[in-house]
C-alpha positions in Angstrom: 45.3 -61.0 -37.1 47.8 -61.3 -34.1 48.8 -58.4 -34.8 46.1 -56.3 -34.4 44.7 -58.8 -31.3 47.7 -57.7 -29.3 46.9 -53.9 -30.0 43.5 -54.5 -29.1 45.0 -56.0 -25.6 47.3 -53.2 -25.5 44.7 -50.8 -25.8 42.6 -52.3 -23.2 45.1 -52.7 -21.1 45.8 -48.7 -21.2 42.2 -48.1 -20.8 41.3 -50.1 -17.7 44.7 -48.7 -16.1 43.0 -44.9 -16.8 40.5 -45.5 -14.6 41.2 -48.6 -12.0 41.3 -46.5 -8.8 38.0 -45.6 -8.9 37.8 -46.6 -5.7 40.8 -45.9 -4.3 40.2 -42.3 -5.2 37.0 -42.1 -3.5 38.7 -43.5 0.0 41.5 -41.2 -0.5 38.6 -37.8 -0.8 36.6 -39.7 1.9 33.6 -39.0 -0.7 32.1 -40.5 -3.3 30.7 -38.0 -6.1 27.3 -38.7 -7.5 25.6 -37.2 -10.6 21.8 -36.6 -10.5 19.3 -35.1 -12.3 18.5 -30.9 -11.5 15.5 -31.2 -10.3 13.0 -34.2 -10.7 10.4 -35.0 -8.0 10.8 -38.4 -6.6 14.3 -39.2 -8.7 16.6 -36.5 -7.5 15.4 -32.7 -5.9 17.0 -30.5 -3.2 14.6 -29.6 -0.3 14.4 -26.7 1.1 16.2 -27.6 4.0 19.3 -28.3 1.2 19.3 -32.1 1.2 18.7 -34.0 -1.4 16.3 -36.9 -1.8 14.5 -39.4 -4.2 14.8 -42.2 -5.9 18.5 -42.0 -7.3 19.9 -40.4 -4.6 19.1 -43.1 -2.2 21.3 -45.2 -4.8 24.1 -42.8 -4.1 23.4 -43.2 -0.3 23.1 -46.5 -0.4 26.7 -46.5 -3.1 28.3 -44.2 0.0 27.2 -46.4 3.0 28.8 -50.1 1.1 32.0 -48.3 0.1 32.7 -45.4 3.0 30.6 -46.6 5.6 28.6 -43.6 5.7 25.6 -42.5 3.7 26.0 -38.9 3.8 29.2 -39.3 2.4 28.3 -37.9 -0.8 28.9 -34.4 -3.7 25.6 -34.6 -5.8 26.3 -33.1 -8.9 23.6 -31.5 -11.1 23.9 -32.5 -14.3 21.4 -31.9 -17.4 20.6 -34.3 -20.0 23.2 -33.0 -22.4 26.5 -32.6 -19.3 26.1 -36.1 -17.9 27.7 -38.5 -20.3 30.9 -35.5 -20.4 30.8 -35.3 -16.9 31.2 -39.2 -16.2 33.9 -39.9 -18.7 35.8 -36.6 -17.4 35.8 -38.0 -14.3 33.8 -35.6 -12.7 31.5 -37.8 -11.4 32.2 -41.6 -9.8 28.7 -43.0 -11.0 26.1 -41.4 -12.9 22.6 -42.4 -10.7 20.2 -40.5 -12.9 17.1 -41.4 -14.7 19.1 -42.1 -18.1 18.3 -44.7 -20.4 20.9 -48.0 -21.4 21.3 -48.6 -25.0 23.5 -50.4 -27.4 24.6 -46.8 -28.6 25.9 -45.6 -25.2 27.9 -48.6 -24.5 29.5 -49.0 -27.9 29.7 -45.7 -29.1 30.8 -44.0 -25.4 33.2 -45.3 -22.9 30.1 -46.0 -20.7 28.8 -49.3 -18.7 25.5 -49.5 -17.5 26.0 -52.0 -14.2 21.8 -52.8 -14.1 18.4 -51.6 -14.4 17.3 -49.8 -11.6 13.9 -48.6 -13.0 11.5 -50.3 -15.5 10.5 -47.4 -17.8 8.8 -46.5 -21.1 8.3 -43.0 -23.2 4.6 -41.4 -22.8 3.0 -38.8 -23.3 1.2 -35.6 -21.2 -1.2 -33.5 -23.1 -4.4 -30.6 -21.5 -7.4 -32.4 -21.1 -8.9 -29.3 -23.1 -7.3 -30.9 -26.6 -9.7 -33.9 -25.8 -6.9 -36.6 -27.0 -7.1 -39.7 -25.7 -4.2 -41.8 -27.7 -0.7 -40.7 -28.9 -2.8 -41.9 -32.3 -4.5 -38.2 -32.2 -1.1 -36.5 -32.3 -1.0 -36.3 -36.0 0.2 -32.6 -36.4 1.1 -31.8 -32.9 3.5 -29.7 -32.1 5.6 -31.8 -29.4 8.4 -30.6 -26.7 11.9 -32.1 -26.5 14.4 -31.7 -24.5 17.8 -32.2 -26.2 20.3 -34.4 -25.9 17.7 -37.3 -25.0 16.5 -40.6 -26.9 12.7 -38.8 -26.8 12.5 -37.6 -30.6 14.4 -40.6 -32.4 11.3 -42.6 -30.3 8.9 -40.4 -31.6 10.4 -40.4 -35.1 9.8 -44.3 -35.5 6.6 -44.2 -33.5 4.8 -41.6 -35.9 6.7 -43.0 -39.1 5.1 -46.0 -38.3 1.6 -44.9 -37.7 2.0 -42.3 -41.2 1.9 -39.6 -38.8 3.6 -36.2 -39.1 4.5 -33.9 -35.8 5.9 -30.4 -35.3 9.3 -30.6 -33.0 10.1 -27.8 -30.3 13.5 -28.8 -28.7 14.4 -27.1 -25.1 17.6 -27.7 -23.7 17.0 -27.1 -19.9 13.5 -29.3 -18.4 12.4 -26.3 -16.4 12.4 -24.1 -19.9 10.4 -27.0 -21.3 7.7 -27.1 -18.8 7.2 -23.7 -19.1 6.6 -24.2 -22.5 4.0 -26.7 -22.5 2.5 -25.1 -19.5 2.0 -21.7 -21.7 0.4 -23.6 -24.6 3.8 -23.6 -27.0 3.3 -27.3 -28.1 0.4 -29.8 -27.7 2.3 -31.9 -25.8 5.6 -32.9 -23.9 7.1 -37.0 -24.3 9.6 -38.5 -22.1 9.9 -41.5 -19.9 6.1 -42.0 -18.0 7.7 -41.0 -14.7 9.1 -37.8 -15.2 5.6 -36.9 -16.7 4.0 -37.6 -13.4 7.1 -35.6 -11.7 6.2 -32.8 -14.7 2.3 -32.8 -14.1 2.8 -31.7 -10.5 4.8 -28.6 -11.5 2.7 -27.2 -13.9 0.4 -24.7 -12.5 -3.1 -26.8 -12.5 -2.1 -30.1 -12.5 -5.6 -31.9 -12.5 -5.5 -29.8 -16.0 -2.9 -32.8 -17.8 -3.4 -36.1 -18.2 -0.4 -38.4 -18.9 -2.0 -40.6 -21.9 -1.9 -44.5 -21.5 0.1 -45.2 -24.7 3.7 -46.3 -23.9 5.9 -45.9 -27.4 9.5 -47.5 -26.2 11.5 -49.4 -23.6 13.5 -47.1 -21.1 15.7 -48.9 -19.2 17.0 -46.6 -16.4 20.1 -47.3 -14.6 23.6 -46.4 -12.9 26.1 -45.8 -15.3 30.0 -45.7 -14.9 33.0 -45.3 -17.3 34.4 -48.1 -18.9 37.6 -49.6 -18.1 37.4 -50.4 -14.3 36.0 -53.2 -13.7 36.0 -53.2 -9.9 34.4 -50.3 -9.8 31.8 -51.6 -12.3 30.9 -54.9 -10.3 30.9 -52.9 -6.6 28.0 -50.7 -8.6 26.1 -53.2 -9.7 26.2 -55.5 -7.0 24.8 -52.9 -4.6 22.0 -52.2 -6.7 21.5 -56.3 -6.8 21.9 -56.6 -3.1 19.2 -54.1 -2.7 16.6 -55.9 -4.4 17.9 -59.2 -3.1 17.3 -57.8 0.4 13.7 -57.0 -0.3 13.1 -60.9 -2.1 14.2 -62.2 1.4 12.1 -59.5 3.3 15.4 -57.5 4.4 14.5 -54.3 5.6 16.3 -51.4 7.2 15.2 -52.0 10.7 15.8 -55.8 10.1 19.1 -56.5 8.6 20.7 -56.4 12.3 18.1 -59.0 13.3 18.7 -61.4 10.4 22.4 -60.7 10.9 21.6 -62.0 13.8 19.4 -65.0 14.0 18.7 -66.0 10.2 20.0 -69.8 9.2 19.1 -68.9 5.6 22.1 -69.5 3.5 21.0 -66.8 0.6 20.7 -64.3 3.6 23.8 -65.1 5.3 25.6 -64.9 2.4 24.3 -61.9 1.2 25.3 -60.3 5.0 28.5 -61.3 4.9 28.4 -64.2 7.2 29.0 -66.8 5.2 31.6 -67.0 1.8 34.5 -63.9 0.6 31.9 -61.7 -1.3 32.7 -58.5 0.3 36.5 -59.0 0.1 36.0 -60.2 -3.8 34.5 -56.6 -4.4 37.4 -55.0 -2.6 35.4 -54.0 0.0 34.7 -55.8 3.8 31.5 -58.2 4.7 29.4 -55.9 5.8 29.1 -53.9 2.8 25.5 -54.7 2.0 24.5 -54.7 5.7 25.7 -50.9 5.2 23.7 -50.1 2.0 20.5 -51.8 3.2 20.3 -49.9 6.6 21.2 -46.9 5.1 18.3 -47.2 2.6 16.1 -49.6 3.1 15.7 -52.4 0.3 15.0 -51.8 -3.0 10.6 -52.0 -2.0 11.5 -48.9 0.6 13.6 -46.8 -1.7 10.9 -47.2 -4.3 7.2 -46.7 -1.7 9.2 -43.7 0.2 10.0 -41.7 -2.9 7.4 -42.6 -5.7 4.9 -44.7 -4.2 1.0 -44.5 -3.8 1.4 -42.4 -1.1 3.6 -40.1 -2.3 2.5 -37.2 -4.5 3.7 -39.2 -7.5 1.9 -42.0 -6.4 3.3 -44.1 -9.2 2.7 -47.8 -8.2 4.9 -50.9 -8.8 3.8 -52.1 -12.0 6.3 -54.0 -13.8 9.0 -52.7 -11.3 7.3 -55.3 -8.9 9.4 -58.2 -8.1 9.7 -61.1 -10.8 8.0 -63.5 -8.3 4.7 -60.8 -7.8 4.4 -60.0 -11.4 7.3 -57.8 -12.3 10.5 -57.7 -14.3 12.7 -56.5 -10.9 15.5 -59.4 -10.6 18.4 -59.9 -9.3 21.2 -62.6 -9.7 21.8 -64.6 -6.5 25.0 -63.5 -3.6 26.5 -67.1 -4.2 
């Protein structure tokens, strides 16, 4: 048993060393490199102007700003559904910030850490309102669109087992092949998390043609992800995502942070700014880390109303990505 405990140590040991300069290799390219999704409204989409913006890529931004001091600081690298994972544990990437799901599976099977939840999801459903279905119960039979190398059909697979229901798989590899797919009438219907179906529904040629159906079949999770085995790398991650939606608990926003740097005598928010405790410096970064992130951004509230918000065209509204303390499951362990 000692035996094999010191292997295991020795193992570990060569494992973290592989990769415990994340960030010192993103200072030394003066960049960090960011993996996103093709082309999703609201998560992750190049304008025509050549920027990119949504949802994720303010995360990178916000990532670039805490560690570089500069938001713009940032390679976004496509990457389908079936590159990603290979792309991260290449080293490719630095963080994966792209609408993926956190399971047991990827963390045990891959060399893959998921730092936090970024977005409260679930798998649904989009169907033509010409089929008259009004429940994933009247799928029996379909013929349903995947795209591969996602959890989508193992969720179906238990949903309909459960139910006694049969369905008809069509598997795309590329989203855009997919769309076209459903848009032409090749399957009855197209499952993946509920907001890339709103995201789809806009790009199909008449939208107010689709509903997205009610029923929500799984738990999805969504998050950053990072490669195992660097565990600096891993906490400066996560605790950016947490300091975001700290900022907006404490009413932190982008055109405020200099103002509570400032003036506030609240200990959670002076912490949390760097004025008070060794919280930066513990991360291996400086205090104003989070000031960075949350100017560059906005809080977690702003990310989420500027890119998928009722007033966007997604207009997708809070729901359980609300705050814990207005109704939500959004929380975030305290800067102390």
């Amino acid at each position: 048993m000692k035996r094999l405990l010191a292997a295991a140590a020795l193992f570990l040991g060569l494992t973290s060393s592989l990769h415990a300069a994340t960030l010192d290799d993103i200072k030394a390219r003066g960049q960090l490199n960011c993996g996103v999704n093709p082309n999703l409204q609201g998560f992750a989409a190049k304008g025509e102007d050549g920027a990119w913006a949504g949802f994720d890529v303010d995360f990178c931004r916000a990532l670039a700003a805490a560690v570089l001091g500069d938001p713009g600081k940032v390679a976004y690298v496509p990457l389908n559904a079936q590159q990603r994972f290979d792309a991260l544990a290449a080293g490719q990437i630095d963080v994966l910030s792209r609408n993926t799901t956190w399971t047991m599976e990827r963390e045990t099977k891959s060399p893959l850490r998921f730092p936090g939840i970024s977005y409260h999801d679930g798998q649904g459903f989009i169907v033509k309102k010409l089929l008259g279905v009004t429940s994933a119960l009247n799928l029996s039979g379909a013929a349903i669109c995947f795209q591969t190398g996602t959890t989508n059909e193992l969720n179906v697979e238990d949903f309909f087992r459960e139910k006694e229901m049969v369905f008809q798989p069509i598997r795309f590899d590329k989203l855009d092949d997919l769309i076209k797919a459903f848009d032409e009438g090749k399957c009855d219907t197209f499952t993946t998390d509920v907001s890339v179906l709103y995201a789809v529904r806009l790009r199909l040629a008449n939208p107010d043609d689709a509903i997205v159906l009610q029923d929500v079949i799984s738990k999805e999770p969504l998050g950053p992800v990072v490669r195992q085995g660097d565990e600096r790398w891993f906490n400066i991650v996560r605790w950016t995502l947490f300091a975001l939606i700290n900022a907006e608990e404490m009413g932190v926003t982008a055109a405020s942070v200099d103002q509570f740097k400032a003036d506030s005598k609240r200990a959670d928010i002076r912490r949390l700014l760097g004025l008070e405790g060794s919280f930066g410096a513990d991360l291996g970064l400086d205090a104003d880390w989070a000031v960075r992130a949350i100017k560059a951004t906005g809080n977690y509230g702003e990310i989420f109303e500027r890119n998928l918000g009722e007033q966007t065209p997604l207009q997708i509204s809070r729901g359980i990505n609300a705050l814990w303390n207005a109704g939500g499951l959004l929380y975030a362990p305290p800067v102390r």
